[in-house]
C-alpha positions in Angstrom: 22.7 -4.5 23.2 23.0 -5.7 19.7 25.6 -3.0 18.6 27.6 -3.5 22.3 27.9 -7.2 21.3 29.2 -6.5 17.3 31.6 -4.2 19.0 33.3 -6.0 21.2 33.7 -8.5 18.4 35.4 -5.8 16.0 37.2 -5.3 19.1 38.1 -9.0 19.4 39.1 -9.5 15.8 41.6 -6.2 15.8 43.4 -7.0 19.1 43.6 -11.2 18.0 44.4 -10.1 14.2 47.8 -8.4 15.3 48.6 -11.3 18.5 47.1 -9.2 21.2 45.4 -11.2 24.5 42.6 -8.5 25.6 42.6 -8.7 29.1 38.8 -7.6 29.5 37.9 -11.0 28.3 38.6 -12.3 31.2 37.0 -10.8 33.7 39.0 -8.6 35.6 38.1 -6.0 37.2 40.3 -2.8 37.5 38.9 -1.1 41.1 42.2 -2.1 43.1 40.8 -4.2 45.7 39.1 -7.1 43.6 41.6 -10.6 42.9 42.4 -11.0 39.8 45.1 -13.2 39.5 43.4 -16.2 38.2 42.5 -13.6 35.3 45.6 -12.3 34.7 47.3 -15.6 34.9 44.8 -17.2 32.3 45.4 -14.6 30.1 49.4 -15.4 30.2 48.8 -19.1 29.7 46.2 -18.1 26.8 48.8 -16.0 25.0 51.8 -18.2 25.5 49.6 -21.2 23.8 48.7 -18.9 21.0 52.1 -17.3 20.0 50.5 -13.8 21.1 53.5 -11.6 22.1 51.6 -8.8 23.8 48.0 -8.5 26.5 46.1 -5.6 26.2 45.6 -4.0 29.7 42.2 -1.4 29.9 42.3 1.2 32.4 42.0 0.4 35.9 44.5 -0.3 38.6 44.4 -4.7 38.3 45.2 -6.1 42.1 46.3 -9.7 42.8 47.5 -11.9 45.1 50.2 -14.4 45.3 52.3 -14.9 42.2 52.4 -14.7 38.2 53.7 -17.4 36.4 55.6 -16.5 33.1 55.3 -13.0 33.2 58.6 -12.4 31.6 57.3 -14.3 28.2 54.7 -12.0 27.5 54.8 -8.1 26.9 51.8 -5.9 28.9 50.4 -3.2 27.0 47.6 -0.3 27.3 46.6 3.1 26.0 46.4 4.7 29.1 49.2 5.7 31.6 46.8 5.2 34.6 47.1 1.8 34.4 49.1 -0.3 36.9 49.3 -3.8 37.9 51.3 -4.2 40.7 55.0 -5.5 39.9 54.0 -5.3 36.2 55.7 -2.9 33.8 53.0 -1.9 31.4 54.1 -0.1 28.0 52.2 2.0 26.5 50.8 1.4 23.0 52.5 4.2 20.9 55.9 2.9 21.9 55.1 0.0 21.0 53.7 0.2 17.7 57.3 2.0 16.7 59.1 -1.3 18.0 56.4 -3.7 16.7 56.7 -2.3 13.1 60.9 -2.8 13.3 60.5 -6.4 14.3 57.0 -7.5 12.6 56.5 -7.1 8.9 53.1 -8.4 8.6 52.2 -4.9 10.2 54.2 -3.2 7.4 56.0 -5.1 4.9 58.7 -3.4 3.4 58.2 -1.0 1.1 54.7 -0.3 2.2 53.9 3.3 2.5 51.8 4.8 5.6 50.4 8.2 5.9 51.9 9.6 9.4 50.3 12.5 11.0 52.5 12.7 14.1 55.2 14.9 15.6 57.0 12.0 17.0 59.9 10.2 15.1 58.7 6.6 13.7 61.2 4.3 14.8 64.1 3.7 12.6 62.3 1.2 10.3 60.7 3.8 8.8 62.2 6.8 6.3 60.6 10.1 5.3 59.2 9.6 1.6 60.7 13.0 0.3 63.1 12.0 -2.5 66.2 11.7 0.0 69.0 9.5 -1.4 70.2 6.7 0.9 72.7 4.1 1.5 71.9 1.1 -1.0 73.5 -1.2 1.6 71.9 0.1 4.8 68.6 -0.1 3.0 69.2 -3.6 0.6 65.9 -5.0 1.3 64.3 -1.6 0.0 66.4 -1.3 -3.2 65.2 -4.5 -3.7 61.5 -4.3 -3.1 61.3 -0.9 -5.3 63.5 -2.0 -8.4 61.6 -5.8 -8.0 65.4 -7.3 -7.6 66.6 -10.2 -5.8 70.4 -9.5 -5.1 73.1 -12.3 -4.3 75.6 -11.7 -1.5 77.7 -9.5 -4.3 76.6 -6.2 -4.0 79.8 -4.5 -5.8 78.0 -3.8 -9.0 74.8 -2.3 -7.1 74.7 2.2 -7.3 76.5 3.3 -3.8 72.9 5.1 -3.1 69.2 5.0 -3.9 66.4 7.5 -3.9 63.5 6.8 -1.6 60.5 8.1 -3.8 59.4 11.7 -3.0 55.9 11.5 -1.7 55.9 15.2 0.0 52.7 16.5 1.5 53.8 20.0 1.8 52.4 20.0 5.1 55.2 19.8 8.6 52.9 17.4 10.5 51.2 15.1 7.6 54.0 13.1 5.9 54.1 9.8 3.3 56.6 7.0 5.4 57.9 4.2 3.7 58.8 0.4 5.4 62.3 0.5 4.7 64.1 -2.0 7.7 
């Protein structure tokens, strides 16, 4: 019982760390038949008056009746593609990690560096860390961060390109990515 309870608090702490409303913690209950709109609805409210941008939806089909209030200010997530609530379009959590890390940088700040052990393409915030040169303009904020620069609007007497550094793992699925949007 003990462990259970520590867990659900590691749980707590990594889904309210990154603005994520769990939607376990309020007692829903994923059958299909049970109500569980006062639930869902408190979970909305809660993560509206927190800032959270996203509620974490566990497996289970989530059934309510009536309406939902403010749905369109909040973003429903979960791990699992079983999971419905009716009316509700629920992303899935890879997808969403891509867009979260183009539009969030306390996830990643720029520059940071994360091991990627996936076929998928990272979203376009991201660049392979194997030496490639890039476009000193597309990437400003990296040439920045790496040569510890703070650059003015004039950008004429800044190199036309930049090498990402060259972080190669030699292996096709295991590769070094670098924050670079």
């Amino acid at each position: 019982m003990i462990n259970e309870i520590k867990m659900q608090e590691l749980k707590d702490m990594f889904f309210y760390t990154f603005g994520i409303v769990p939607l376990q913690n309020y007692n829903v209950v994923g059958d299909g038949m049970t109500d569980n709109r006062l639930g869902i609805q408190q979970a909305i409210y809660d993560a509206i008056e927190v800032g959270a941008k996203y509620i974490f939806v566990p497996k289970g089909n989530y059934y309510y009746s009536g309406n939902l209030f403010k749905t369109d200010e909040v973003i429903f997530i979960g791990n699992n593609t079983d999971t419905e609530i009716q009316g509700i379009d629920i992303r899935q959590f890879p997808e969403i990690w891509g867009e979260a890390q183009g539009s969030t940088p306390a996830l990643v700040p720029i520059g940071g560096v994360i091991l990627y052990a996936g076929k998928k393409k990272l979203s376009t915030a991201y660049l392979e860390c194997n030496g490639q040169a890039v476009n000193t303009t597309d990437y400003l904020s990296l040439y920045e961060t790496l040569n510890n620069l703070s650059v003015d609007e004039d950008t004429d007497d800044l190199p036309e390109t930049f090498n990402v550094p060259n972080l190669t793992t030699g292996q096709d699925d295991t590769k070094y990515m670098i924050r670079a949007k």
